[in-house]
C-alpha positions as CSV (number, residue, x, y, z in Angstrom):
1,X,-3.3,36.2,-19.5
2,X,-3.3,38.3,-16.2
3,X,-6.0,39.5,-14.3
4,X,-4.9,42.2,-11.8
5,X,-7.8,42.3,-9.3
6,X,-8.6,45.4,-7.2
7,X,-9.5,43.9,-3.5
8,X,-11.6,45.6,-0.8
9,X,-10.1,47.1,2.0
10,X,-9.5,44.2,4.3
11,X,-6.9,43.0,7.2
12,X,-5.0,40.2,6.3
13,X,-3.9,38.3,3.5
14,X,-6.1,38.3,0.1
15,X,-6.0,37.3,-3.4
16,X,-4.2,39.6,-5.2
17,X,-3.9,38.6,-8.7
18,X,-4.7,35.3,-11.2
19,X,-2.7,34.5,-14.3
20,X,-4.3,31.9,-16.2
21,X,-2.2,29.9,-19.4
22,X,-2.9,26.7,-22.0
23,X,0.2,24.8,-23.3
24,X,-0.6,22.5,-26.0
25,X,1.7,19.4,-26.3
26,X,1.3,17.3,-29.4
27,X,1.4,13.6,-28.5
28,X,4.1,11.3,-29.3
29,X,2.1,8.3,-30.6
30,X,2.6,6.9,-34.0
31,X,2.1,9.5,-36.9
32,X,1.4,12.0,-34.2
33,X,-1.8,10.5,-33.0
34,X,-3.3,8.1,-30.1
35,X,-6.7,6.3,-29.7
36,X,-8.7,4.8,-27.4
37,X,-12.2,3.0,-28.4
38,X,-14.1,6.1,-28.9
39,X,-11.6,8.8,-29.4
40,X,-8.7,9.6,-31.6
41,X,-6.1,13.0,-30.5
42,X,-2.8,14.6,-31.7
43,X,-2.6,16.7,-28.5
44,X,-2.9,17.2,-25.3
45,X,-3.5,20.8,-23.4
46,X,-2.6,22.0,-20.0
47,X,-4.8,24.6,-18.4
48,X,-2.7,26.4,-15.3
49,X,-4.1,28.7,-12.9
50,X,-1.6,30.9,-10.8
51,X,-3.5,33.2,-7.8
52,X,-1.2,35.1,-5.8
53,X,-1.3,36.8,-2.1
54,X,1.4,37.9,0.4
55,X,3.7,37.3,-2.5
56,X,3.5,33.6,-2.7
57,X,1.8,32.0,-5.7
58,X,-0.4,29.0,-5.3
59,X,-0.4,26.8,-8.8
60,X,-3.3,24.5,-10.1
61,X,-3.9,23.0,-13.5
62,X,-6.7,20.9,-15.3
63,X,-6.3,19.0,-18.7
64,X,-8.7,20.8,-20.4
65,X,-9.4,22.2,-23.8
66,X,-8.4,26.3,-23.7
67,X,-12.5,27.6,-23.3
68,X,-12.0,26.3,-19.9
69,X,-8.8,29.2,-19.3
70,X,-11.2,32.0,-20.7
71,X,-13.4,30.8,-18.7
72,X,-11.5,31.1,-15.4
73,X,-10.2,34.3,-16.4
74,X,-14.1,35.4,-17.5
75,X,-16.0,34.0,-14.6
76,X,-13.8,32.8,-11.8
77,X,-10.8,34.7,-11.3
78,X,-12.7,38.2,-11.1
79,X,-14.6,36.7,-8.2
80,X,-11.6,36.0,-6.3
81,X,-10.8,39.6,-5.4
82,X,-10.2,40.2,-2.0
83,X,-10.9,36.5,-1.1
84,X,-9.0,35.1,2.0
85,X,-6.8,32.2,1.1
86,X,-7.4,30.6,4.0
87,X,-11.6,30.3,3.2
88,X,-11.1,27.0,0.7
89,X,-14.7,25.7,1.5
90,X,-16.6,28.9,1.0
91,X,-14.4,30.6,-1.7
92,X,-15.1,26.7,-3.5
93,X,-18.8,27.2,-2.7
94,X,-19.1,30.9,-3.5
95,X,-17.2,30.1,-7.2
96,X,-19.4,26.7,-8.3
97,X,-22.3,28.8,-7.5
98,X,-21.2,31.4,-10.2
99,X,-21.2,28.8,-12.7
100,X,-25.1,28.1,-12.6
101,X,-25.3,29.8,-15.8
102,X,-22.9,28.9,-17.3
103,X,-22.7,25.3,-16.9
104,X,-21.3,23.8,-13.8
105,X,-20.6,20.2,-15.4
106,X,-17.8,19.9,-18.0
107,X,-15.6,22.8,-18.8
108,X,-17.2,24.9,-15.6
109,X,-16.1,21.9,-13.4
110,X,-12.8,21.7,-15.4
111,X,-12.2,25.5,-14.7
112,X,-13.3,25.0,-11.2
113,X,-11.2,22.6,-10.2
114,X,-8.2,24.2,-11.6
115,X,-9.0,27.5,-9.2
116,X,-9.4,25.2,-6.5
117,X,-6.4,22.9,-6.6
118,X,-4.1,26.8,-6.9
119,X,-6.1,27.5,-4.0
120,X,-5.1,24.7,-1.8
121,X,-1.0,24.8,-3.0
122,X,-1.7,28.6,-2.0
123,X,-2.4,27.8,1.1
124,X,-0.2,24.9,1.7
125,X,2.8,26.8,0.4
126,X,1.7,29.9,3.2
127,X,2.0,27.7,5.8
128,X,5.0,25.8,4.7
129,X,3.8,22.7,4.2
130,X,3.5,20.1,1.5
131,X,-0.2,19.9,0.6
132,X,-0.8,15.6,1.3
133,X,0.1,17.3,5.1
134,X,-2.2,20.0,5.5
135,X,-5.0,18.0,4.3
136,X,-6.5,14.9,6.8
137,X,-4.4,12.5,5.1
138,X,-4.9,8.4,5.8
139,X,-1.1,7.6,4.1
140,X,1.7,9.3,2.4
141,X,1.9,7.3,-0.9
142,X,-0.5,5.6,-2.9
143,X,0.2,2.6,-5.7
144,X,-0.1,2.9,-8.9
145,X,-0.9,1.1,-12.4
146,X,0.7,2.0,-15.5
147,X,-2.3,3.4,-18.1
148,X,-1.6,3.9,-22.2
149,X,-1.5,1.0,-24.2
150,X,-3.4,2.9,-26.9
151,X,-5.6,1.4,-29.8
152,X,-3.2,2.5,-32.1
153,X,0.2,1.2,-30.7
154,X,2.0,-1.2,-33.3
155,X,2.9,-4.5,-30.5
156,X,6.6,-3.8,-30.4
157,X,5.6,-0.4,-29.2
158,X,2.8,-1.7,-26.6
159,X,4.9,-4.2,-25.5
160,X,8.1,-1.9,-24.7
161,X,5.3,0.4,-22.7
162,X,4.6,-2.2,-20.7
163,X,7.9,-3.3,-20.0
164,X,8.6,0.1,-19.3
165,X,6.2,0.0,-16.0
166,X,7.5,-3.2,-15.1
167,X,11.1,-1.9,-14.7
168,X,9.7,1.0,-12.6
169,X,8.2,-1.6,-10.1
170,X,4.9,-1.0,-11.7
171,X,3.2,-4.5,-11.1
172,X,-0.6,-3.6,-12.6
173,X,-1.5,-2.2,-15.9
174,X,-4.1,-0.6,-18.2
175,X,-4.6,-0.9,-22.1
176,X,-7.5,0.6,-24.4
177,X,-9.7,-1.9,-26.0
178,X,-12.7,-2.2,-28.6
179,X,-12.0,0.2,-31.0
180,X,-10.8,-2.9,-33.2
181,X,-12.4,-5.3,-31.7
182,X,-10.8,-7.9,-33.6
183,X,-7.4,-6.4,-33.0
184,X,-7.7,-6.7,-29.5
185,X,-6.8,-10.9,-29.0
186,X,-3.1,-10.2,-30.6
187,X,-3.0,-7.3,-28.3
188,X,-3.5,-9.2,-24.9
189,X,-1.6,-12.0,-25.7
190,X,1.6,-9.9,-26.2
191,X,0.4,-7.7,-23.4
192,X,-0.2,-11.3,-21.0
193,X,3.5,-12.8,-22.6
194,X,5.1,-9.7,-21.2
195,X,3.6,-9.1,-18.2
196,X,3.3,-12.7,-17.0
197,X,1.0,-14.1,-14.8
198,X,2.1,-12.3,-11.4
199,X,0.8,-8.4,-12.7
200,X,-2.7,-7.0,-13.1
201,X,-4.1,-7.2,-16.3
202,X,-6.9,-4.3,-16.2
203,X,-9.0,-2.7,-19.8
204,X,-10.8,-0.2,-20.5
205,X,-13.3,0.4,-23.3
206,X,-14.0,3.9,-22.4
207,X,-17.7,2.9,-23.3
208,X,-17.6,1.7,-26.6
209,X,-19.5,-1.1,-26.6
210,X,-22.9,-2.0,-26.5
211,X,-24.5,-4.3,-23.6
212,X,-24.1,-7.3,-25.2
213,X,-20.7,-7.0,-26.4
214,X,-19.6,-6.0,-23.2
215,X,-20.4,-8.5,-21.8
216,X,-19.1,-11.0,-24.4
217,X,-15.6,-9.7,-23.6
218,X,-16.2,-9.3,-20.3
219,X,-15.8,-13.3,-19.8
220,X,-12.9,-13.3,-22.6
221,X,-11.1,-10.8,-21.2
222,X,-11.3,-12.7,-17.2
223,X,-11.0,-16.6,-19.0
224,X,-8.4,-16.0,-21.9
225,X,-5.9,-13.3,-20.3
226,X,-7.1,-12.8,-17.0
227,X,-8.0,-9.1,-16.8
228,X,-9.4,-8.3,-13.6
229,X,-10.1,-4.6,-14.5
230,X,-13.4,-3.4,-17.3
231,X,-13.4,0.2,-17.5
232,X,-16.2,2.0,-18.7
233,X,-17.2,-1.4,-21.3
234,X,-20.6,0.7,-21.5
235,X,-20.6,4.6,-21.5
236,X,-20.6,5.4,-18.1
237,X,-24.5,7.5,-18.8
238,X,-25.2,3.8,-18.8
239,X,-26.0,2.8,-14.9
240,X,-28.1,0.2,-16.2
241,X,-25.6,-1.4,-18.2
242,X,-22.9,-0.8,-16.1
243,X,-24.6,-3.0,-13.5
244,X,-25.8,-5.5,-15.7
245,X,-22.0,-6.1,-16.2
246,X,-21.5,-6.3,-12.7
247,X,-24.2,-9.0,-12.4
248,X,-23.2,-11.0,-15.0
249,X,-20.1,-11.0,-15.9
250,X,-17.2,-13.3,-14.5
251,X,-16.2,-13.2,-10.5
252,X,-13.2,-11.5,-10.6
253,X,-13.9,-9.1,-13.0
254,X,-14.1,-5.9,-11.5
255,X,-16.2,-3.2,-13.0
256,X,-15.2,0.9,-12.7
257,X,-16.4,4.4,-14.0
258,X,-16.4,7.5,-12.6
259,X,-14.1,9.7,-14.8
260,X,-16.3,12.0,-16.1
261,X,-18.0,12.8,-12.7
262,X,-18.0,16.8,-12.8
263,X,-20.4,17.0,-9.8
264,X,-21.2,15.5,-6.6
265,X,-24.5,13.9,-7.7
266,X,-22.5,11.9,-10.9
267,X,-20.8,10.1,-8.4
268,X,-24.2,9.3,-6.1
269,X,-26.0,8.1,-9.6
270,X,-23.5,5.4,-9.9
271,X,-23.0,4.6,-6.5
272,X,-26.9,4.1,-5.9
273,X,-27.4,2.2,-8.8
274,X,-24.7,0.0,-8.3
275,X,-23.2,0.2,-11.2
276,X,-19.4,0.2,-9.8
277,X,-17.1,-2.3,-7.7
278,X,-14.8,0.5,-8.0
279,X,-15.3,4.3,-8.6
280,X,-13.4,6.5,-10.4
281,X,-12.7,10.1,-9.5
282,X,-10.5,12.8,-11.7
283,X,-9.2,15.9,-9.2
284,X,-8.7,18.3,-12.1
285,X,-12.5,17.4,-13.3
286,X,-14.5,17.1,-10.1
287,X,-14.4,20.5,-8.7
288,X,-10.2,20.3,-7.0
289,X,-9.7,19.1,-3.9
290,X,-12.8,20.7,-2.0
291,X,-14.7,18.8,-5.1
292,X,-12.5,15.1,-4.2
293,X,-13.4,14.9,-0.7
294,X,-16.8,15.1,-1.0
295,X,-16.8,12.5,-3.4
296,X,-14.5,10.3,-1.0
297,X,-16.8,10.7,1.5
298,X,-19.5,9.5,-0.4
299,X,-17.7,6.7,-1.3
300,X,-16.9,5.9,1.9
301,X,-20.5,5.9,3.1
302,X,-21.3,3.4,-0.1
303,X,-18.3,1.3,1.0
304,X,-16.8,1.4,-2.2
305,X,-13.1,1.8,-2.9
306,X,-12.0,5.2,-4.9
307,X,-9.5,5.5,-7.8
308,X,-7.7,7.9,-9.0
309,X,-8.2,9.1,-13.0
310,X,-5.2,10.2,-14.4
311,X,-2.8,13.9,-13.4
312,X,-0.9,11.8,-11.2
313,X,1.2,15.1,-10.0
314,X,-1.9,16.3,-8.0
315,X,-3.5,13.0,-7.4
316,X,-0.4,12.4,-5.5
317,X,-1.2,14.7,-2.9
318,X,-5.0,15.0,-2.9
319,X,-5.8,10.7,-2.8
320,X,-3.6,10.6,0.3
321,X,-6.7,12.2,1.7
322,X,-8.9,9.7,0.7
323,X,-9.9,7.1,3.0
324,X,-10.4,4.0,0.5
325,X,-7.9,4.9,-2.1
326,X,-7.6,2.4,-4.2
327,X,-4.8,3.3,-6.7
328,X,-3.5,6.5,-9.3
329,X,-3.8,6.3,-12.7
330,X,-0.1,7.0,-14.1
331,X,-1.3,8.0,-17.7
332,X,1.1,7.9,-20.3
333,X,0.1,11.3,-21.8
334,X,0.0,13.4,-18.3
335,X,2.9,11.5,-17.2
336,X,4.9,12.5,-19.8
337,X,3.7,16.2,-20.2
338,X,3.8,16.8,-16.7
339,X,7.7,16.0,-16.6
340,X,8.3,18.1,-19.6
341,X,6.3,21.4,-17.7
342,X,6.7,21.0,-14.3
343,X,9.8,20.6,-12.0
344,X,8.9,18.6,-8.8
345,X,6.2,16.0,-11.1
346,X,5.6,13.3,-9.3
347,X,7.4,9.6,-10.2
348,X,6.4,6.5,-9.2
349,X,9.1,4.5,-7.1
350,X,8.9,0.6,-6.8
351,X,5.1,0.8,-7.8
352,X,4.4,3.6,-5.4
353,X,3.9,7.6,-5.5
354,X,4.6,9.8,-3.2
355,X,4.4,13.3,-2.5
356,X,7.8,14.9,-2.5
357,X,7.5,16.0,1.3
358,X,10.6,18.4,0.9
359,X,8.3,20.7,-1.1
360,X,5.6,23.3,0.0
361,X,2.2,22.7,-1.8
362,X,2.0,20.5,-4.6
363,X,5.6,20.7,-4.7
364,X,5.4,22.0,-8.7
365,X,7.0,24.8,-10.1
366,X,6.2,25.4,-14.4
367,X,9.6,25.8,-16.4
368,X,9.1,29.0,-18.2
369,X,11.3,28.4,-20.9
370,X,10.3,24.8,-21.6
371,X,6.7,25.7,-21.2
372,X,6.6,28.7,-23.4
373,X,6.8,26.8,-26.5
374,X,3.6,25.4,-26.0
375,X,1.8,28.5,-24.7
376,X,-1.2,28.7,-26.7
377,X,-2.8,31.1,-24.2
């Protein structure tokens, strides 16, 4: 929907209008579904924010379910009249602030980092310049590591994934675990067969285990297939557990969470309680790009390395601003949807991703007529 704003008499450029949309893409997974340990879906949804001035059109997006695009176009977009495009930090502070009661974790941070990532391709595109240069970038591509491997993946099809990121120079790799836990053996052994012994083996629970069966698989996983990589083993609530993992489980072994941050003080819990060798941080969940730096800050003053969850379009741009990037999440699902809906998505090139820097902003542009299928809002 559009949401014509009426601005305040003002010199220069302001915010003119937002459009807000949701495309829902059913997944292509076996019988139309895909699992991890504690989730099962059929879909996936796009949330896209468009906020015009000086007639150019800054685009953001979240992955999100559609309550989070009423919610922009409720409580965010009419506080963007007039707003100077220019302002990122205080228009970001003025807009979290208007969330207080509504709830500024979860779908408030969802629709807040979709404002803010249009925001900063707004401004990016004003000036001319692809958005990995405008902000204080360290590098201008960031590795990657192939993410799917779903519960519910017959081998042949888990197998042909992986080979898949191998072929695109992809030389680390991610499967879900533990929602069969006796499954799992079969599953890293044809995994480890078609990976070798060179590539990262890395899993990821996404917390559905308890303490003590994480850390029964947590010395499989490192002895009998060499994963280097437990994500989430324990919900990631769990900064006890998290840390007793770190402690005890097999050198090598790194542990990570971080997903789910929505604010600041998500990431400091884990950080302080040392529940992480590597944090995790989602740029569509954690408040947009104002929200990522001051989460790779912090990780910075903690001296811990920062990893990019998933929506590897705008992760592209935003963790070459990140001091101690570690590496991007290239998530089957987002991967997949974000070619489909976007010209300009981002692909990964001898294990690497890089911002296009040919292109203004995020360098993404929806396709109306693909995308209009899916429009469920």
């Amino acid at each position: 929907m559009t949401t014509t704003i009426e601005a305040p008499e003002r010199s220069g450029l302001a915010v003119e209008s937002v459009d807000v949309h949701a495309y829902t893409v059913p997944t292509d997974g076996p019988g139309g579904e895909e699992s991890d340990g504690t989730l099962t879906w059929t879909s996936t949804t796009l949330v896209t924010v468009e906020v015009r001035a000086g007639g150019v059109t800054g685009l953001g997006y979240t992955y999100a379910d559609v309550a989070a695009a009423k919610l922009v176009e409720s409580v965010l977009a009419p506080r963007l009249g007039g707003v100077d495009p220019w302002g990122n930090g205080a228009t970001w502070h003025a807009l979290d602030a208007s969330l207080r009661n509504t709830g500024r974790p979860g779908v408030g941070a969802l629709a807040l980092s979709a404002v803010d990532l249009a925001l900063w391709d707004l401004k990016a595109k004003l000036l001319g310049l692809p958005l990995f240069r405008l902000l204080p970038s360290y590098r201008d591509r960031v590795p990657v590591y192939g993410s799917g491997g779903f519960c519910n993946l017959p081998l042949d099809r888990l197998v042909e994934q992986v080979a898949g990121w191998l072929a695109q120079g992809i030389q680390r790799v991610k499967i879900k675990t533990s929602r069969h836990p006796d499954e799992d053996p079969a599953r890293l052994v044809a995994v480890r067969r078609a990976l070798g012994y060179e590539a990262g083996l890395m899993a990821d629970a996404n917390g559905a285990l308890s303490r003590k069966q994480a850390l029964e698989w947590a010395w499989r996983f490192r002895e009998e297939w060499g994963v280097d990589w437990f994500e989430e083993p324990v919900s990631s609530m769990d900064r006890e557990g998290l840390r007793l993992l770190r402690d005890q489980g097999p050198p090598g072994l790194e542990i990570a969470a971080g997903e789910y941050g929505w604010v600041l003080r998500d990431f400091t819990d884990l950080l302080e309680a040392g529940a992480v060798d590597c944090l995790q941080a989602d740029v569509t969940r954690c408040g947009g790009v104002t929200g990522l730096l001051r989460v790779s800050a912090l990780a910075s003053a903690h001296a811990v390395d920062l990893s990019a969850h998933c929506a590897p379009s705008a992760s592209a741009h935003a963790f070459c601003a990140v001091e101690r990037a570690r590496h991007i999440e290239y998530f089957h699902d987002h991967a997949r949807l974000e070619a489909m809906l976007f010209d300009g998505a981002a692909s990964p090139r001898e294990g690497l991703l890089a911002p296009d820097p040919s292109r203004p902003g995020l360098g993404l542009e929806l396709k109306p007529s693909d995308a209009e299928r899916f429009r469920v809002y």
